[in-house]
N, C-alpha and C positions, 0 to 999 in steps of 0.2 A: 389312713391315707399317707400318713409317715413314719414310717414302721420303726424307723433308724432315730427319730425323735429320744430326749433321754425318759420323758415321760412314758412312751412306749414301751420301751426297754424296762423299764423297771416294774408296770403292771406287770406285762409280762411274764416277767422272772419271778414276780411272787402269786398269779392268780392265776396263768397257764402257760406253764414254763414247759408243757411238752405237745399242748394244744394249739389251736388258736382261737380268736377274742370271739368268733361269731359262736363257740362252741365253749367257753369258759360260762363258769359255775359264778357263783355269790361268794363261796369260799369261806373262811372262817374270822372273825374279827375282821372286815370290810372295812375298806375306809370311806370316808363323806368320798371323796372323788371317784373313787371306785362303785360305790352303790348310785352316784350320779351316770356317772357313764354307763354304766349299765340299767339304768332307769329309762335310756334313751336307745337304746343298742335296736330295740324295735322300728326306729324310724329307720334305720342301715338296713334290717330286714325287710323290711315292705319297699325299700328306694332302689336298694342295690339291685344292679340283673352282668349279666354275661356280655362281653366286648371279644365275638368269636374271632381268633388265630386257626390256630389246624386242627379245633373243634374238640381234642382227643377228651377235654376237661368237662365238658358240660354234657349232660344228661338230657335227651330230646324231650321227654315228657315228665321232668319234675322241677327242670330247673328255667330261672327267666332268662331269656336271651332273646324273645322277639321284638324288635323294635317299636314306637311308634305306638298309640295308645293303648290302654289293657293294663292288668299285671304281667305281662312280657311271656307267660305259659303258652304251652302249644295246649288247644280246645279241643280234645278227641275223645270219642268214646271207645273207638278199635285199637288198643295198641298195640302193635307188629313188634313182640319180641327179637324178630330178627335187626334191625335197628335201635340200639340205644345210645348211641352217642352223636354226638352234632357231624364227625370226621364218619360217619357211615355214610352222610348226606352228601359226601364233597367229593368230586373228582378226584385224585389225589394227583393225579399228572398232571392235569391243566387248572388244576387249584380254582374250581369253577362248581356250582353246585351241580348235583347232579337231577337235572327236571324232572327224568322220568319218574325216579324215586319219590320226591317229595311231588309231583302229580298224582299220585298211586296211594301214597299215604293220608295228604291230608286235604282239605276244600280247596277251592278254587279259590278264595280269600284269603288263608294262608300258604297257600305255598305261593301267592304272590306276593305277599308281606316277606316268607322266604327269598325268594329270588330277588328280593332288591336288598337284602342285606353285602353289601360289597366285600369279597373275599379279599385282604392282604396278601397274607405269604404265609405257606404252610410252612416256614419256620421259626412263626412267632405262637406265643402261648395264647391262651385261654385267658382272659383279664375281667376283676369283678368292677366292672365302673357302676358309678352314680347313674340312676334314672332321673333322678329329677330334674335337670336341668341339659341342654343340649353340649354345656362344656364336659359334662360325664364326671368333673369332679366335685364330692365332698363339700360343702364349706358349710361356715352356720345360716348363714342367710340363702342358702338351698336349702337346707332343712327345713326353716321357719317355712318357705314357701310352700314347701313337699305337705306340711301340718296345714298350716293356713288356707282353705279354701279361694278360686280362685273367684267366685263372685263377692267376699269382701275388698279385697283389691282393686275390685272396678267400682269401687262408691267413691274413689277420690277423695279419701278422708285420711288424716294422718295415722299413721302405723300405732299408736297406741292403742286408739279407739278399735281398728279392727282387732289386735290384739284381744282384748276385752271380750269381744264379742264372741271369737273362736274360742274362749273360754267358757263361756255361757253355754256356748250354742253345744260342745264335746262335754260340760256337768263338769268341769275343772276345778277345785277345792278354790276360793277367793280367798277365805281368810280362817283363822284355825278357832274364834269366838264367833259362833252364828250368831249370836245375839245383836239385832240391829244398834247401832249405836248411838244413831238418831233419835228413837222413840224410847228404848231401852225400853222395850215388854217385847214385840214379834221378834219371833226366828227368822232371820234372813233367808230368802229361798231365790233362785238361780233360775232367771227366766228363759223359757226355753222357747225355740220357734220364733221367727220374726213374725210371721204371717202380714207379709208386704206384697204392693201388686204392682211398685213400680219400684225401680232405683230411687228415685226422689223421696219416697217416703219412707224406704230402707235408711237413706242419708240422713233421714232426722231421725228415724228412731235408733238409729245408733251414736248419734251425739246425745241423745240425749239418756240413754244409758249410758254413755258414758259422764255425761253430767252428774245423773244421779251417784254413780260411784265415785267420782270425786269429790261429790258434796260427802258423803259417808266418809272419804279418809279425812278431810278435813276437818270434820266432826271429830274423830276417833282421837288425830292427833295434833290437831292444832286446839283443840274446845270450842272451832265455828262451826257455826249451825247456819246457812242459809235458808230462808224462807219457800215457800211453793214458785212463789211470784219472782223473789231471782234468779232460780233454774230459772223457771222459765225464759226471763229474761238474759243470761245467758246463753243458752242454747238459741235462741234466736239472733245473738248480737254473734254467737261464734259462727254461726250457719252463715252469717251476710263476709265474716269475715275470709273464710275458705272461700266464697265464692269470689271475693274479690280478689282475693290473693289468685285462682286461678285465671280469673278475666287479663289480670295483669302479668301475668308468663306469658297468655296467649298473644296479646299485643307486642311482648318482648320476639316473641317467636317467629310473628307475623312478619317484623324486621328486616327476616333473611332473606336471602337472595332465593326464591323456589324456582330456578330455570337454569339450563342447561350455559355452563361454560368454555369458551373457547380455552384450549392449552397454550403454555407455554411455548416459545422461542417454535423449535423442529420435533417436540414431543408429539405425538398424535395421541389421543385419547377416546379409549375405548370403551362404549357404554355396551353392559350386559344384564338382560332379566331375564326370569323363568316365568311363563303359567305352568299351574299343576293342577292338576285333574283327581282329586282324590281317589275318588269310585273308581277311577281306573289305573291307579297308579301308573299316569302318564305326565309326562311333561313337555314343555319348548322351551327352547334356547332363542333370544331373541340378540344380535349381535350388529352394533353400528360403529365405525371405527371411521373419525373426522380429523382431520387438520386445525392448525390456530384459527385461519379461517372459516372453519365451518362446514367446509368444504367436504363430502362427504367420501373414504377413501377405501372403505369396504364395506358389506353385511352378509349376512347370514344367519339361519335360521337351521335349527336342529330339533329333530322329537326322541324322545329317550321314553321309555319301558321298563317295566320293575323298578320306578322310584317311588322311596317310602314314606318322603314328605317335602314340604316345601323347601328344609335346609339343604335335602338331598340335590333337588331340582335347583337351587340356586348354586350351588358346588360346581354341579355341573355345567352350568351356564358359564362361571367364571374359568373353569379350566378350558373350556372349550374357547372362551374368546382371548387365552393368553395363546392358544395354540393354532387360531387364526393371526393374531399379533406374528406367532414366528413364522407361519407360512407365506405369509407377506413379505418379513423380510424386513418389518422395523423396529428398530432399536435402544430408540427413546420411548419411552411409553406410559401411558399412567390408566389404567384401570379402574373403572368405578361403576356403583352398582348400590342399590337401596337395602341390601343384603346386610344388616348390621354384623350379626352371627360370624358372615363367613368371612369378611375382612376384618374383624377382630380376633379371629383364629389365626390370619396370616401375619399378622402384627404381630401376633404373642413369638415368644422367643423358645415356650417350652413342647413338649410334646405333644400333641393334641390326640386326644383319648376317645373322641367321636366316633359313631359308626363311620364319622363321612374322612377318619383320618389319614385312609389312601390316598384320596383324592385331594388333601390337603397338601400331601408329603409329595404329589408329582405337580401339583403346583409350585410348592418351593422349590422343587428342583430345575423345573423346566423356568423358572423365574430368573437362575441365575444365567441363565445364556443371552439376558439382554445386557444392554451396558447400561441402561438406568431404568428405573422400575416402580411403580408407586400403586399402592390398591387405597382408594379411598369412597369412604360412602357417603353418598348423597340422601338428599330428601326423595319421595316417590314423583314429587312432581317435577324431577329437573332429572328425571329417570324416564319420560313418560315417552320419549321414541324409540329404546332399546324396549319396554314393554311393549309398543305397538308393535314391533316386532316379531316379539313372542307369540300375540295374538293374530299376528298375521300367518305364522308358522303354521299353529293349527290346522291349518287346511292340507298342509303338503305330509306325507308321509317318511319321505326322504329329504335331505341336506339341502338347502336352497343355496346360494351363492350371489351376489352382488360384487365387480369390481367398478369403484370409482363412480357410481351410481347405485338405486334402489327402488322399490316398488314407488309407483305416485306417492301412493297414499303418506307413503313416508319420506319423503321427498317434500312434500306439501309441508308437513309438520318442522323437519328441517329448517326449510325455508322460512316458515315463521318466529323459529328459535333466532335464528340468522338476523331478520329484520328486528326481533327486540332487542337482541345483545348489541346491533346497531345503531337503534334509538336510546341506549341506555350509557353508550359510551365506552361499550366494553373493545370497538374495533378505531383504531383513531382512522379510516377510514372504510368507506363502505364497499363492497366487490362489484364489480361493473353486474354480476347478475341482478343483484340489491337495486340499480338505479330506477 
């Protein structure tokens, strides 16, 4: 991912100096770093897929480029040698796929996974980004993820323990003397299968493999030996102790303020959500835009087609409501939305490498024609009238509109935001509606 690095540069020049790294050898007298890095070069092959430009680079039926779960391969058994590359698929004058084509060629299922992959400009390249993660880049804690299964992650257990287990669970070498060091007679052997029926008893029996292998290094190198009855006792005092450790974030969390806030001074702020529809690669746009007061000062709602996933459907939700902001006509603004993803993309400084990087790049640009501008994310529940929005959307197949008013329903909800920001002290007085 940094090609210009000196460490790059110098594999390079000695291990495939007329190649490149996804296609370089072992080579002759290797070095530790070199036979590491290439010990690893498999997860880059299984993670990497295609970031289409003008298509000319990527091969329709061998290479990954489809977005959105799978190995990213196109699933055909016909393949139409008259098409082999992604730029057969594309309009080339209105830089737009071409439906009939990928209609004709492949199921109903993908070539709507097609058509919602969004076209840039047919004068950017072909790019191999990261699958694993929605930023598309590289790093080592995407890797780890990309290895690591995503049901040890949800035990809520510290990152060593799962560790451990992904090792167990893939036959990973532990240690280079099988010989237990505990009882010094059995072979060490490498338990496989959880065979668990809940989360809760997944979470014990992975602390408490991990118990038992800590008791083993302990043995090995410090000379203690713990008892049966101390694990045990262990794993039961660590198990009370995670749990309180969590109890006690949640309380800390609990804290915050989960409800909608009134803006600053003459800023008006703009709440936006999506639903999405998987099975039908559909989405809404749910869009409220209020005063310091409260006061409600536009909405609208939108349905959009051929979207590939949630990030996609929330992208679009926030472009669509900076470009309600300009059609309004104001100035000060502040933008928010439960979308962690997409307002940490607009934060960043660098290029964003997403399928969803078009729509990120006319965001920033159409960003700077305000005179003050701010994207920040909330909790889901101080989000929850631009989502009933969204869910109100649903019903309409075309663009709804609200000026200075909104449906009851959402109006009602409003009004209740209104009267607690009220009682809480958020307004130093209340709007003659409130009385």
């Amino acid at each position: 991912m940094q090609p210009d690095c000196l460490l790059a540069c110098v594999m390079k020049a000695k291990y495939f100096p007329k190649g490149n790294f996804m296609n370089a050898g072992l080579g002759t007298y290797p070095s530790y770093t070199w036979r590491s890095i290439l010990g690893a070069r498999y997860i880059l092959e299984e993670g990497m897929g295609w970031r289409i430009g003008n298509g000319e680079s990527v091969n329709i039926w061998n290479d990954k480029w489809l977005s959105g779960p799978g190995n990213g391969k196109i699933e055909c058994q016909n393949i139409d040698i008259r098409y082999t590359r992604i730029s057969d698929l594309i309009n080339k004058e209105e830089n737009t796929w071409n439906q009939e084509v990928i209609c004709t060629l492949f199921g109903e299922k993908q070539w709507q996974d097609i058509a919602s992959i969004p076209l840039v400009s047919s004068r950017l390249q072909d790019t191999l980004v990261w699958r694993g993660d929605n930023s598309r880049v590289y790093t080592e804690k995407s890797g780890y993820r990309w290895l690591i299964t995503e049901g040890l992650w949800e035990l809520k257990i510290p990152s060593k323990i799962c560790i451990l287990i992904w090792r167990i669970v893939n036959g990973r070498s532990l240690v280079r003397n099988t010989v237990c060091p505990v009882c010094q007679v059995e072979e060490e052997s490498v338990l496989r299968g959880l065979g668990v029926t809940s989360i809760r008893d997944c979470k014990l029996r992975a602390i408490t493999y991990w118990a038992i292998w800590h008791n083993r290094n302990k043995s090995y190198h410090e000379g203690v030996r713990e008892t049966a009855t101390e694990v045990a006792g262990f794993i039961k005092a660590y198990d009370i102790e995670i749990s309180a450790t969590r109890e006690r974030l949640a309380s800390l969390c609990d804290g915050r303020i989960l409800t909608w806030e009134p803006p600053d001074n003459d800023t008006i702020k703009i709440n936006f959500d999506a639903s999405f529809n998987q099975s039908a690669n559909f989405s809404t746009t749910g869009i409220i835009a209020q005063n310091k007061d409260g006061l409600i000062m536009a909405a609208g709602t939108y349905s959009w087609k051929n979207i590939a996933d949630p990030v996609m459907a929330e992208a679009r939700a926030c472009l669509q409501a900076v470009i309600l902001a300009e059609e309004m006509g104001f100035q000060d603004v502040c933008f928010e939305g439960d979308a962690l993803t997409i307002i940490r993309k607009l934060r960043a400084t660098d290029e964003d490498k997403s399928c969803i990087r078009s729509l990120i790049k006319r965001l920033r640009k159409k960003g700077r024609r305000f005179r003050r501008l701010s994207f920040k994310h909330i909790p889901r529940e101080a989000n929850k009238v631009a989502h009933a929005m969204a869910k109100y959307g649903e019903r309409y197949e075309h663009p709804q509109f609200w000026i200075e008013e909104a449906p009851l329903a959402i109006e009602f909800l409003v009004n209740q935001e209104r009267r607690d920001n009220s009682h809480s002290g958020m307004w130093e007085r209340t709007s003659p509606g409130l009385r």
